[in-house]
N, C-alpha and C positions, 0 to 999 in steps of 0.2 A: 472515501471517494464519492461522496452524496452527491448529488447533481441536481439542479432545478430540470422545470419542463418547455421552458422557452425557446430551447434551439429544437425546430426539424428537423429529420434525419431526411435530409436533401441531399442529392449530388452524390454520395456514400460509392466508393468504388467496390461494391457488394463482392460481383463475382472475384475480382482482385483477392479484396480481402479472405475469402470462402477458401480460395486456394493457399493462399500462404499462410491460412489459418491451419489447414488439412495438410501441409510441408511440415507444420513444425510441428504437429500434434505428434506424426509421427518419431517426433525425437524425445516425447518424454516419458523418464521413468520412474513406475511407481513402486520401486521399492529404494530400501534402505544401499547408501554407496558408501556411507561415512562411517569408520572405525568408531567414532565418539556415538553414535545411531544404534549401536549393538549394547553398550553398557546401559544396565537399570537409570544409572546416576548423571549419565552422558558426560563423563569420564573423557575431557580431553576437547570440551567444548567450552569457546571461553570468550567468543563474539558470536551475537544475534542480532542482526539488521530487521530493521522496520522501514517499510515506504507506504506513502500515502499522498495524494493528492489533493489539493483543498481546492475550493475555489473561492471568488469574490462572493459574496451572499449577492444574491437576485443574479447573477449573468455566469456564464456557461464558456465564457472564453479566456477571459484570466482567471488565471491559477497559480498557486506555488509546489510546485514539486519538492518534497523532502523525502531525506535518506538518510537515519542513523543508523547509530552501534552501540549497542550494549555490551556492558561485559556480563558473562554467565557463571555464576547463576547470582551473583549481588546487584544485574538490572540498572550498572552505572551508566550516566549515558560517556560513549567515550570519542563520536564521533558525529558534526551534525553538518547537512547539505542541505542548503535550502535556497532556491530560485522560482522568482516569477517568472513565466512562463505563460505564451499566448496560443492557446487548444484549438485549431483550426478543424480540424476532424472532427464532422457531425458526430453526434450519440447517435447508436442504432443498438438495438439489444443484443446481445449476442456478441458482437466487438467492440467493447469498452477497450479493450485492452489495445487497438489502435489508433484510438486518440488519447491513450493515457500512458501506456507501456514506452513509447520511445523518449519522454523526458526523463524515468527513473531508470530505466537502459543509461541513461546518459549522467547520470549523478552517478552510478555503479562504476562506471569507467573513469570519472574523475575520482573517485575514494580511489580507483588503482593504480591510476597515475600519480597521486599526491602523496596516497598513505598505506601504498599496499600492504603494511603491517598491520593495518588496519581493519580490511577485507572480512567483513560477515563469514561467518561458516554454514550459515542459512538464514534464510530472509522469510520476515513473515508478511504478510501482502494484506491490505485492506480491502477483502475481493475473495473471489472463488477461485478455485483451479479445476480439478476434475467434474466436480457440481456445475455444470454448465450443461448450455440445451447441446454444444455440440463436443462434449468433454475435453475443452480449453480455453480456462476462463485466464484470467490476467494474471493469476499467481502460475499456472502454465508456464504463460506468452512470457514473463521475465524471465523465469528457472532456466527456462530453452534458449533464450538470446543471452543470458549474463553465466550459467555453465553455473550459476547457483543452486544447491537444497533450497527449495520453495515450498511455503506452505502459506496457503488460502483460511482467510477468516474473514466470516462474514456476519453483519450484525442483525441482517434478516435473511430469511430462506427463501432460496430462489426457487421458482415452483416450476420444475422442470422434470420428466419421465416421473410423472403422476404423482408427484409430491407435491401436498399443499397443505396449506392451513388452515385443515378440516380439523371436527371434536376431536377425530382420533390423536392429529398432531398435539393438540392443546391440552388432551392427557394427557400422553405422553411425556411433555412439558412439566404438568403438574408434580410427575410423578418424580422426577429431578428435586432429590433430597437436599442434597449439598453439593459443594465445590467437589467438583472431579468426575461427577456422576452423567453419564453419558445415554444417548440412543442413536440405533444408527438409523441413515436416512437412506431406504433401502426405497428402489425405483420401481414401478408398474416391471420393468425390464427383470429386476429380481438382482440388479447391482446396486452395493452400499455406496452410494457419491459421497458420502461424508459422515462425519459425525455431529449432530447436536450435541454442546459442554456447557453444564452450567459451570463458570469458569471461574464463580467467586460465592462464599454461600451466601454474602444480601443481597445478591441479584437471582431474581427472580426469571431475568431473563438468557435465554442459552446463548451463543454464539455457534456457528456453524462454521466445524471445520471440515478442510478436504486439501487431498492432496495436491499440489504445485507440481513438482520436481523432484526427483532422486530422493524420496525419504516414501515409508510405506504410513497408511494412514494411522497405524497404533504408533509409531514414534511421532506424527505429526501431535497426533493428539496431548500425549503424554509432555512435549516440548510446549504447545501451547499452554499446557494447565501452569506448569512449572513456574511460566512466564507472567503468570496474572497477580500482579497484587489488587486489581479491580475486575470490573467483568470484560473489558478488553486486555487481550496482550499490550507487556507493556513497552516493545518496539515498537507497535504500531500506536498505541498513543502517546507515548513521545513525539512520535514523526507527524500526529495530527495537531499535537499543542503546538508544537512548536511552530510548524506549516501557519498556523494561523493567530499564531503572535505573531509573523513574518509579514504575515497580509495585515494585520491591524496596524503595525505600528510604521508600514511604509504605503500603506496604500489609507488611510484613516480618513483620509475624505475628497470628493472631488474638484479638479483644477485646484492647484497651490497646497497641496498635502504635503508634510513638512519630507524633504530631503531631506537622505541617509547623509548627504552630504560627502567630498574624498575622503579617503582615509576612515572609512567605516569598515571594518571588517562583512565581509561576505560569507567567507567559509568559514565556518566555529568549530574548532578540537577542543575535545570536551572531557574534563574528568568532573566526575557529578553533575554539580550544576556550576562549576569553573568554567567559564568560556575565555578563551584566550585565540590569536588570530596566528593561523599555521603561516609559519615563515615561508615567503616566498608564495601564497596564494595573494589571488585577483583581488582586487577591492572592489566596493560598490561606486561607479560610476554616476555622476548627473540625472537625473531623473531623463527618460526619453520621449519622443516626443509623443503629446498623448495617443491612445486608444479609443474608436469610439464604442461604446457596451449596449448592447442587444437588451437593457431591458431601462423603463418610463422614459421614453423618447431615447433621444442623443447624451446620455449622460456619459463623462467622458472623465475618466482618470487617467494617469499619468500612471508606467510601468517603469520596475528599476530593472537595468542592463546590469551585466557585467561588462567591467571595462577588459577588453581583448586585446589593447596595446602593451 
């Protein structure tokens, strides 16, 4: 979920947000709910969703929201949502997750209307969850609105209750041997927000996990590792390639960028890399009418709808 630095955090309904951040903090939980969460092997787990957000390179308002599903533990993809999407909600630190969280809220509820056999058994979020300055980062904010196992992974550390990327971190770091090998990221406060994972052995670099939702942080961890054939999980970058093969090959260049055209499939059910168009899903509609983009003047691309008729 990278984001440039071109939008202000203007206009922000701060107190709003501060409050319905602090409603729902209080509904999540961080322990283990799941029978399959108790087995060494996770025994009985057999979908893993991945969400991520992409945007347009250089502007901050278009985006594509994606939502897939893995099968567990062969990592096929078995299910893919992908929608542009116009991000109105300034960036302000601390609430990403309300200008990002309500488009993959809203791909969750379509996977459950379309394919609820299809349904994640836990989603892993491109973002924090309890690793936050006010312990509810966006892998949270989904778990609590979608009633999903959420777990947060993040590609840098967020430098919050006295954690930073001081020598100490950067030993610490070093001292990460191989795939699986962890530290934790324990706060000024003397709580663990998460775990540093080196998540792959030719990456030298960790990812940082922490808990979301309804799973305790040694099975988040353990699920993350399982999940990596690179140094990212690999629900979540699925749902990043793909998010941005979606933006390159319908948004590829400004004014007269080539139309999906009717009769493009929108929603893609997926075995591997088989894409075939679920029966009785929306197709891609007319390109709309364009957008103008916040960044080298007025430069203005053209957004694909779904057709709602």
């Amino acid at each position: 979920m990278a984001r440039s630095e071109t939008e202000p955090p203007e206009q922000a309904p701060l107190g709003r947000w501060e409050r319905e951040q602090a409603q729902l903090k209080a509904n999540v939980i961080e322990e283990d709910t799941e029978e399959w969460q108790k087995n060494s092997t996770f025994a009985g787990l057999e979908r893993v969703g991945g969400a991520d957000l992409s945007y347009v390179k250089g502007n901050d308002t278009i985006a594509c929201a994606s939502l897939v599903v893995l099968s567990y533990p062969d990592l096929e993809v078995l299910y893919e949502d992908c929608q542009m999407v116009t991000v109105s909600a300034p960036y302000v630190a601390g609430y990403l997750a309300f200008r990002e969280a309500p488009f993959l809220v809203e791909a969750a509820q379509r996977l459950q209307e379309r394919e609820p056999g299809l349904r994640p058994q836990v989603l892993l979020v491109d973002g924090n969850g309890v690793l936050h300055h006010r312990g509810f980062g966006v892998a949270c904010h989904l778990g609590v609105l979608t009633g999903l196992p959420c777990i947060g992974v993040a590609k840098n550390l967020l430098q919050v209750d006295g954690l930073a990327k001081d020598e100490q971190h950067k030993g610490q770091i070093r001292d990460l041997q191989m795939g699986g090998d962890v530290f934790p990221l324990r706060g000024t406060s003397g709580r663990v927000l998460g775990m540093a994972l080196r998540s792959y052995n030719k990456s030298t670099k960790p990812i940082y996990v922490s808990v979301g939702h309804k799973t305790c942080l040694e099975s988040a961890v353990r699920l993350v590792q399982s999940c990596c054939r690179y140094r990212i999980p690999e629900p979540i970058r699925q749902a990043d390639i793909r998010s941005r093969e979606y933006i390159r090959k319908h948004l590829s260049s400004p004014l007269g960028g080539t139309s999906p055209g009717p009769g493009r499939p929108f929603l893609f059910h997926c075995r591997g890399n088989m894409f075939s168009t679920v029966p009785g899903s929306s197709e891609l509609d007319s390109l709309s009418p364009t957008v103008t983009c916040a960044n080298k003047g007025l430069e203005r691309y053209r957004t694909i709808k779904r057709n709602e008729d």
